[in-house]
Every structure is written in structure tokens, then in C-alpha cells.
N, C-alpha and C positions, 0 to 999 in steps of 0.2 A: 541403619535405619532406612526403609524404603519411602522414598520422596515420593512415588509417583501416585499415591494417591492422594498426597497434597495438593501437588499439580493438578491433577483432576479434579479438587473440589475448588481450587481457584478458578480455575476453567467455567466451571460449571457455573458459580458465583458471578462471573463479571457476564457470560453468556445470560445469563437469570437479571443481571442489571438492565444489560441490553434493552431486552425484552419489555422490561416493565418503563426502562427510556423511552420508546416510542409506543408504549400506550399510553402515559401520558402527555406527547409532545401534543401543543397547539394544534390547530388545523393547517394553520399555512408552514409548517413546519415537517407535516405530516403527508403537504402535495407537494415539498419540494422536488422531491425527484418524480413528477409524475409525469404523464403525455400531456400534450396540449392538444387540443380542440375545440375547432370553433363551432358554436351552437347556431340553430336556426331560431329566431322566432315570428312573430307573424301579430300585425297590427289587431289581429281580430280577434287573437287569444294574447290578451297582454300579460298575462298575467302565464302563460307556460313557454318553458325553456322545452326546444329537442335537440337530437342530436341523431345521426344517421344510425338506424336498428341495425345493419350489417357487421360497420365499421365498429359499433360501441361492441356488439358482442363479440366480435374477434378479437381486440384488443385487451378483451375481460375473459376473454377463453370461455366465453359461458354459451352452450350445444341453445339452439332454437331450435325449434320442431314446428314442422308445417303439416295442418290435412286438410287433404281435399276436400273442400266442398263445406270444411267449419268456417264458422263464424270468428274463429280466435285463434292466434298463435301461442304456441307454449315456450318460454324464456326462462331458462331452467327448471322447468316443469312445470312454472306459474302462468297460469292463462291469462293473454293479455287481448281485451278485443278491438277484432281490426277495426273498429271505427275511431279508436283511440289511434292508427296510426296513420300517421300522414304522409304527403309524398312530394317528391320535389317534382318540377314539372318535366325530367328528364324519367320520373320512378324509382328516386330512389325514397326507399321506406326511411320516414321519423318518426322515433318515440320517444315521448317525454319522461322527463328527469322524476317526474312522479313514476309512472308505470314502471323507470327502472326500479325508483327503491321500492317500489309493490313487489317486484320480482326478487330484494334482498338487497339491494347494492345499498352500500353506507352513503350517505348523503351530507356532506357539510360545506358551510359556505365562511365563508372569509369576508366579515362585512370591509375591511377594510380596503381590500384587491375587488371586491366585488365576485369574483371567481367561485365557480363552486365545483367541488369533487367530487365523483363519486368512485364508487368500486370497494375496494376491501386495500391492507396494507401494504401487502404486495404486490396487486394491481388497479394502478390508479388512475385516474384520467383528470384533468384539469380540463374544466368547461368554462367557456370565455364568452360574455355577449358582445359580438364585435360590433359597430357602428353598421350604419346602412350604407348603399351609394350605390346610384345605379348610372351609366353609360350608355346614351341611345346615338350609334353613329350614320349616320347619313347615308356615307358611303356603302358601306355593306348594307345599311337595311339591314338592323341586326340591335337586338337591346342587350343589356348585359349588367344583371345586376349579383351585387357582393353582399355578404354579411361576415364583416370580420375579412380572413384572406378566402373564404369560400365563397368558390361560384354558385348561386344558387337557382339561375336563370339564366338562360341563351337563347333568346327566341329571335325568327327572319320577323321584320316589323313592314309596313308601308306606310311612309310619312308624304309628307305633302309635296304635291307634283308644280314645277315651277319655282324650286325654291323658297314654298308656301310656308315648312318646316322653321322657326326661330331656331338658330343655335345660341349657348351661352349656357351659363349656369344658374340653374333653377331649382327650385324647392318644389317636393311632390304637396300637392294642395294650395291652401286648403278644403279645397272641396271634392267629395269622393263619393260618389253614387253607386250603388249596386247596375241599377234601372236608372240612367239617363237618356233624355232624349233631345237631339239638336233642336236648340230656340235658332239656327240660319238656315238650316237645308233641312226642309220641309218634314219635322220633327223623327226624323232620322233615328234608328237605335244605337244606342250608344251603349251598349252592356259593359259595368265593371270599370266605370270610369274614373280616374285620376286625372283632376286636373295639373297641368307643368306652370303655362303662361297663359294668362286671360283665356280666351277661347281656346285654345290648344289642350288638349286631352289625349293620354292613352289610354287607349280604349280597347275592347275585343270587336270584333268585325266579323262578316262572316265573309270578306272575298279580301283577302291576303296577298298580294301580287307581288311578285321579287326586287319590284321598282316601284317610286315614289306614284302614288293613286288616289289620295286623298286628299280632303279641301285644308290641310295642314297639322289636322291631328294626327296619330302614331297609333295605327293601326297593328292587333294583335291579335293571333288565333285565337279563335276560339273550337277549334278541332285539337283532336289525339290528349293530352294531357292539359289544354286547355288553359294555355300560359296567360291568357289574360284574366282569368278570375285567380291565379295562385300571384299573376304581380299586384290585385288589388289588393286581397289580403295579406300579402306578407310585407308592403311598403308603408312605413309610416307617414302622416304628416309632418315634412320638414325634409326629408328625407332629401340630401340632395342630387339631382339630375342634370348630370352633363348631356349636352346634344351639342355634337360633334360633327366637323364635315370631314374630317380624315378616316 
């Protein structure tokens, strides 16, 4: 009697169980073995998760196409437009976890982790909303703010000359203006402002100097990629803010 294509239909049988095992596992079951990734999100869109367009589609193997002079990127052939993406204040390109699944990617979330997946069953990616917390140190003249373990802000800052600058640990807000302007120094522009401590705000500026120049607020470009309107929008209220003199 020839065994071997017993063999082969046991084979085939427990391979066929497989199969149909992980289409029905859970979700959190189904992103154990996945990547991890931390998400950006941004106080002024509460409500959308991104995630870096380069990095998510090299991890997903999925070809993007660029042309010159369009309105839209194409994400495996699905057009996505560039107003829908966003940037970090070094350039790098965000797309949201909607625009991906526009483009196909399976989408589910784990109410219990909070986490959400996307991709397909063999490549996945685990999407994390990390906490906020930013870092403004004295010494460098230098801000430096996180989401999760991603850096998503570096910018040279000019804080207050004389020591003017509070260090300690502060909460962004609550108050945060597009258009502010100083009620001390003779109504002054204040663009894109976060308040840290009572009168103390970071702010956008237009003269940014590598040394403390300011009447004690935290002065930030507002040139090249315009790090002071992407730290208004992407800091929430509460948000906490070390100022540091090391």
C-alpha cells in the first residue's frame, strides 16, 4: 500500500487548518507578531492618527509613485492628495491611517490595547498613540519634543536673556492662540502661541538668535519648515514641558 499520499493529504488538511486558524484569530492575536510604530498625531486634528508615508510603505512593501507637477501621490496605484499629507517640521511626509486604508490596508483596532493595525496578514504594522512631552533646555537653546519614543521636533529656540526663562516642570496651556499679541511689550506679535507659565509662551518670532534675546518667552522660527506653527498644532493642552538648564 502506498502511504504517501496519505501523507500528503494530512499535510494538506492540517496546512488548510492553518489557514483558516488565522483567519479567524482575534485582532490582538492576529498583530502579535507585528512591527511596532509610533503614530503622530496633532491637537488640531483630534480625531486622525499618521504615521510616516516612507517608512509605512517600505515596511508594507507597497511601490508609491510621484509626478511632477500633480496634485496627488499614487500608493499602490490609489491616489492620495498631497493636501492630505502632512509633514514633520524636519519634511518628513504623514499619512493618515484613513488614506492608508483608502489605498487597501486592512484596518483594526484593539479596543482593549488601544493599538491599531494595519496592513494585510503577513505584513503588519502595530500603530501606538504614544503620550506627548516636550523638552525646552536653556543651555543649547534648543526645544525637543516626543510622541511616543519618536522625535518629532528639534528646533534652536531663544529664551529669555538674564536668566528671565522659569525652569521646572510645566503644563502646555491653557491657553493657545493662533494670533497673539503682548499685553507687556507694546502689543508685540506673538504668532502661534503656547502658553508654559503665566506670561511665558512659546511662540514663533521672526529674529531667532543662538543665545537667550527675549523678554522670557521661548522664541521659535517661524522660517524653512516653520517649527513654530507645527509645535502649536501638534501640542496638546496638558501636555507636559520640562525647561531645563543642563
Amino acid at each position: 500500500m502506498n502511504k504517501r499520499p496519505i501523507k500528503f493529504y494530512l499535510s494538506a488538511v492540517l496546512i488548510a487548518a492553518g489557514i483558516c486558524a488565522m483567519a479567524v484569530s482575534s485582532p490582538a492575536t492576529a498583530a502579535a507578531g507585528a512591527a511596532e510604530m509610533d503614530a503622530v498625531t496633532f491637537a488640531t486634528e483630534p480625531k486622525k492618527i499618521y504615521v510616516p508615508l516612507e517608512e509605512t510603505a517600505k515596511r508594507l512593501r507597497w511601490p508609491i509613485q510621484r509626478t511632477e507637477g500633480s496634485d496627488a501621490i499614487s500608493l499602490r496605484k490609489v491616489s492620495i492628495p498631497i493636501g492630505s499629507i502632512r509633514q514633520l517640521a524636519d519634511g518628513t511626509e504623514l499619512i493618515s491611517i484613513a488614506d492608508l486604508a483608502a489605498a487597501g490596508a486592512r484596518v483594526e483596532k484593539d479596543p482593549e490595547t488601544g493599538t491599531t493595525t494595519i496592513g494585510s496578514w503577513f505584513r503588519r504594522l502595530n500603530i501606538s498613540v504614544g503620550e506627548k512631552r516636550v523638552e525646552i533646555n536653556l543651555a543649547k537653546q534648543q526645544l525637543s519634543a516626543w510622541q511616543g519614543q519618536r522625535l518629532v521636533l528639534q528646533t534652536k529656540i531663544s529664551s529669555g536673556r538674564d536668566g528671565r526663562t522659569p525652569t521646572g516642570e510645566f503644563r502646555a496651556g491653557p491657553y493657545k492662540s493662533r494670533k497673539h499679541y503682548s499685553s507687556l511689550y507694546d502689543n508685540a506679535p506673538m504668532p502661534w502661541s503656547v502658553q508654559v507659565h503665566g506670561n511665558v509662551f512659546v511662540h514663533g518670532f521672526t529674529s531667532v538668535p543662538d543665545y537667550p534675546a527675549s523678554h522670557g518667552c521661548i522664541r521659535v522660527p517661524l522660517t524653512g519648515k516653520n517649527p513654530a506653527k507645527f509645535f502649536y498644532e501638534w501640542v496638546n493642552v496638558g501636555t507636559p514641558i520640562a525647561i531645563v538648564k543642563r
